[in-house]
C-alpha positions in Angstrom: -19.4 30.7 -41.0 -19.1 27.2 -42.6 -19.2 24.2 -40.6 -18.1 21.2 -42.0 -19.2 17.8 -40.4 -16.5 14.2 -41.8 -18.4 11.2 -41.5 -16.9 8.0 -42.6 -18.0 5.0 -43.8 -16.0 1.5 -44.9 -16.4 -0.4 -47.4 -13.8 -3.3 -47.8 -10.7 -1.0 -48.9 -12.4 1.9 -49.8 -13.5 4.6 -48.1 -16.5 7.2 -48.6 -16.1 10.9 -47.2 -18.9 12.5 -47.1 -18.7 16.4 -46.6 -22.2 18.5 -46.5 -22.5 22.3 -46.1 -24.8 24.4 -45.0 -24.8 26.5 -48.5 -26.2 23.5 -50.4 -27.4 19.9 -50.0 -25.0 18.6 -52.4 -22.3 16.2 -50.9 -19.1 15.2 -52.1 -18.1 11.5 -52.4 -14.5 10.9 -52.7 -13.1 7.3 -53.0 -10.2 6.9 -51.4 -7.5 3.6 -51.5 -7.3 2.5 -48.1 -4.6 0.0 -49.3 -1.7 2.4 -46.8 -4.0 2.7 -44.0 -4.1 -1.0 -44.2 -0.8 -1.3 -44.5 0.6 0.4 -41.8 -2.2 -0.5 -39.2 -0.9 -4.3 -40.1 2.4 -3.0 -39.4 1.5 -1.3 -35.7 -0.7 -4.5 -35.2 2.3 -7.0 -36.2 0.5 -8.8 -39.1 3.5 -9.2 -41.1 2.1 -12.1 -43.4 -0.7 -9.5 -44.4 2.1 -6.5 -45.4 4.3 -9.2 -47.2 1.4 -9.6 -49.2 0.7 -6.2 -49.7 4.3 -5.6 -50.6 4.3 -8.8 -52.9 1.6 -7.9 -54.8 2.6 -4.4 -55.6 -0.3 -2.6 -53.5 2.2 -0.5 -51.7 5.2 1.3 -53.4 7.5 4.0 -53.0 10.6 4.5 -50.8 8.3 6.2 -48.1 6.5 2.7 -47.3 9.6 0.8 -47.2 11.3 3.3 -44.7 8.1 2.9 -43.0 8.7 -0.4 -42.1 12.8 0.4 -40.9 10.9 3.1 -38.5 9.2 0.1 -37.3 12.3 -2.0 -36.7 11.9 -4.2 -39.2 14.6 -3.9 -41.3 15.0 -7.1 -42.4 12.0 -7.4 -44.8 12.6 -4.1 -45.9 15.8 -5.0 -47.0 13.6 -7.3 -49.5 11.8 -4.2 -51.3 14.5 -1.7 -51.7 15.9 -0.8 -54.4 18.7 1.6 -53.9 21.9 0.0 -53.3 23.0 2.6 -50.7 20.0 2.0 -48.4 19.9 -1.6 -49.2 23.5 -1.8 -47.9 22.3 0.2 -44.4 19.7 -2.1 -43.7 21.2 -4.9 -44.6 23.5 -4.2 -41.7 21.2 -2.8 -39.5 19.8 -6.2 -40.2 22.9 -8.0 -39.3 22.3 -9.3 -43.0 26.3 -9.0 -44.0 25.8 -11.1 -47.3 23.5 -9.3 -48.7 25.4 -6.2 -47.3 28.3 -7.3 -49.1 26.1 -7.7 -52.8 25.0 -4.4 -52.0 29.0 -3.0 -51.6 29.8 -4.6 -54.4 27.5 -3.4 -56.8 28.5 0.1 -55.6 32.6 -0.9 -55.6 32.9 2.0 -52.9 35.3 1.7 -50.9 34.6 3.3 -47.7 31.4 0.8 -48.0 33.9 -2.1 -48.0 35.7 -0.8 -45.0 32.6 -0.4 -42.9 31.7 -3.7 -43.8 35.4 -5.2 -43.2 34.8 -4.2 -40.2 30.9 -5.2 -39.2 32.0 -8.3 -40.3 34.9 -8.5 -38.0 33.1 -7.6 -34.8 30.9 -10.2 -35.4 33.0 -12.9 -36.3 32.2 -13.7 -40.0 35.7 -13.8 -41.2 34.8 -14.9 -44.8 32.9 -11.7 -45.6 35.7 -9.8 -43.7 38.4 -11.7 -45.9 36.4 -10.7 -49.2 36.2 -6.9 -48.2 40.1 -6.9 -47.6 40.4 -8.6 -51.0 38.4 -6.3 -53.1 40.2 -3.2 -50.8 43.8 -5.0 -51.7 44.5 -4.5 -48.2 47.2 -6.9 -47.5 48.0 -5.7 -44.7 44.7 -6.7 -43.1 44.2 -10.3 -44.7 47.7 -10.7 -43.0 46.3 -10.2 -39.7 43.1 -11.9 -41.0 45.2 -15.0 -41.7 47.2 -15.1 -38.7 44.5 -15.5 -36.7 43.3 -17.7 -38.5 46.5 -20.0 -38.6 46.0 -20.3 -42.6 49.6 -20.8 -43.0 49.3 -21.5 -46.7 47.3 -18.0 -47.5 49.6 -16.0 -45.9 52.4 -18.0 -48.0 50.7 -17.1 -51.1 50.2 -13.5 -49.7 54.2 -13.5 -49.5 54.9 -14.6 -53.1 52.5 -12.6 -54.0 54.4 -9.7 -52.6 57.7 -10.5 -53.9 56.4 -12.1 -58.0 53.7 -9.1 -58.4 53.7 -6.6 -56.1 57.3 -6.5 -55.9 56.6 -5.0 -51.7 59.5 -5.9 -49.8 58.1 -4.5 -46.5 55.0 -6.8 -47.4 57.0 -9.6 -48.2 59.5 -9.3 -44.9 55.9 -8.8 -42.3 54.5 -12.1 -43.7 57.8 -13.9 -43.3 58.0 -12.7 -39.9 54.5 -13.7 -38.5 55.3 -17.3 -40.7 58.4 -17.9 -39.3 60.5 -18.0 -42.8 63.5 -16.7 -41.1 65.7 -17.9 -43.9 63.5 -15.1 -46.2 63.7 -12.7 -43.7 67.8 -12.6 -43.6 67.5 -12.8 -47.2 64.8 -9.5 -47.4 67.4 -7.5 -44.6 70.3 -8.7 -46.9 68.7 -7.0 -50.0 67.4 -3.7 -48.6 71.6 -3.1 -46.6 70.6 -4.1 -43.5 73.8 -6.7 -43.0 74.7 -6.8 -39.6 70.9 -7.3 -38.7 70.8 -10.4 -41.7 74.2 -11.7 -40.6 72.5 -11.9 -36.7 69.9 -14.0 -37.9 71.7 -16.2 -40.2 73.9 -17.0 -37.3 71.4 -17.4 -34.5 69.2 -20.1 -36.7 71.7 -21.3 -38.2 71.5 -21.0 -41.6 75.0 -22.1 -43.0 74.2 -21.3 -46.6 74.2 -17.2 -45.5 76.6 -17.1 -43.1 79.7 -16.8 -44.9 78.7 -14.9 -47.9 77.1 -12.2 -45.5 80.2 -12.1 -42.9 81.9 -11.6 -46.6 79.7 -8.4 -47.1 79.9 -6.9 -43.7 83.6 -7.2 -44.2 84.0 -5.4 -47.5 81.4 -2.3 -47.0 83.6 0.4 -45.3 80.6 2.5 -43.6 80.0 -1.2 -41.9 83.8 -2.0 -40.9 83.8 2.0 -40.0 80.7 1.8 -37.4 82.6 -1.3 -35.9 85.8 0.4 -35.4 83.4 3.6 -33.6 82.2 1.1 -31.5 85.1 -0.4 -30.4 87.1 2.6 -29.6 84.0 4.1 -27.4 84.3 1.2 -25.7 87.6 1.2 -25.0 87.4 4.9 -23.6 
């Protein structure tokens, strides 16, 4: 049998393991770095000024260390050490750190990353990172609903001529009239995509005595129109 007796001694940062055996009186010396051990026992003991140091000075590397200190919850500073974007971007969130979440989505330009963020940022009210997520995305329909609550009236106009100059969506164009109150645009959008009676209703109801008669014109010289309204008015007549 051998029997193996660990003694250990400290020395500043290093330490000596002595290992005897029976079968000889020779001993082996090993030095070892204790710069980990000393890093995570600041860690468990909360001396966060000594493992910034550490970290600073380049005794500790590797990913293992710095997911070390998430384990820990302390996400925050190891948001300052990491070098993969994809993890940078988690603890930037678990860090409630959404601008440097955001740097981290960007350098990636994924998508779903964007999303998650829109979203983050949302629930927790920061509405300009929110507003660049939607940008980057092109999700129009979002920074519409972004806006509104907002009350930025003059976005949401730029989001509508931006619709109807560029992006040449009429759906687009006709939602951000609606929720801006551009009735005039919105008779005009109904007009364009057949929907007369529904155009002429609200050209008559606000008013607008530039559209009335050239739509009343319309309604009257499309036969499936003047066809529907003669339907009607014999079923009502039965």
């Amino acid at each position: 049998f051998f029997f193996f007796f660990f003694f250990f001694f400290f020395k500043q940062k290093t330490a000596y393991e002595i290992m005897p055996s029976l079968v000889g009186s020779e001993m082996c010396i090993r030095d070892r770095d204790m710069s980990e051990y000393n890093y995570k026992l600041g860690i468990t003991r909360g001396r966060i000024g000594e493992v910034i140091g550490q970290l600073s000075k380049g005794e500790i590397v590797g990913s293992l260390s710095i997911r070390y200190l998430e384990q820990q919850g302390l996400p925050e500073i190891a948001l300052n050490y990491e070098k993969d974007e994809r993890h940078k971007f988690s603890l930037a969130k678990a860090s409630r750190n959404l601008e440097a979440a955001l740097e981290a989505a960007l350098q990636m330009k994924r998508r779903d990353c964007l999303s998650e963020l829109a979203e983050e940022a949302m629930k927790q009210g920061n509405m300009k990172v929110a507003e660049t997520c939607y940008q980057k995305m092109l999700a129009f329909d979002k920074l519409v609903f972004l806006y509104v609550l907002q009350g930025d009236f003059l976005k949401l106009e730029k989001i509508m001529n931006l619709a109807k100059t560029k992006l040449k969506d009429q759906m687009l164009e006709y939602q951000t009239a609606l929720v801006i109150g551009k009735v005039e645009s919105q008779a005009k959008l109904l007009a364009e995509a057949g929907h007369l009676p529904l155009a002429y209703a609200i050209a008559r109801k606000h008013k607008l005595e530039s559209l009335v008669p050239p739509l009343a014109e319309a309604i009257k010289n499309d036969p499936q129109i003047s066809q529907g309204v003669l339907e009607v008015k014999v079923g009502l007549r039965k």
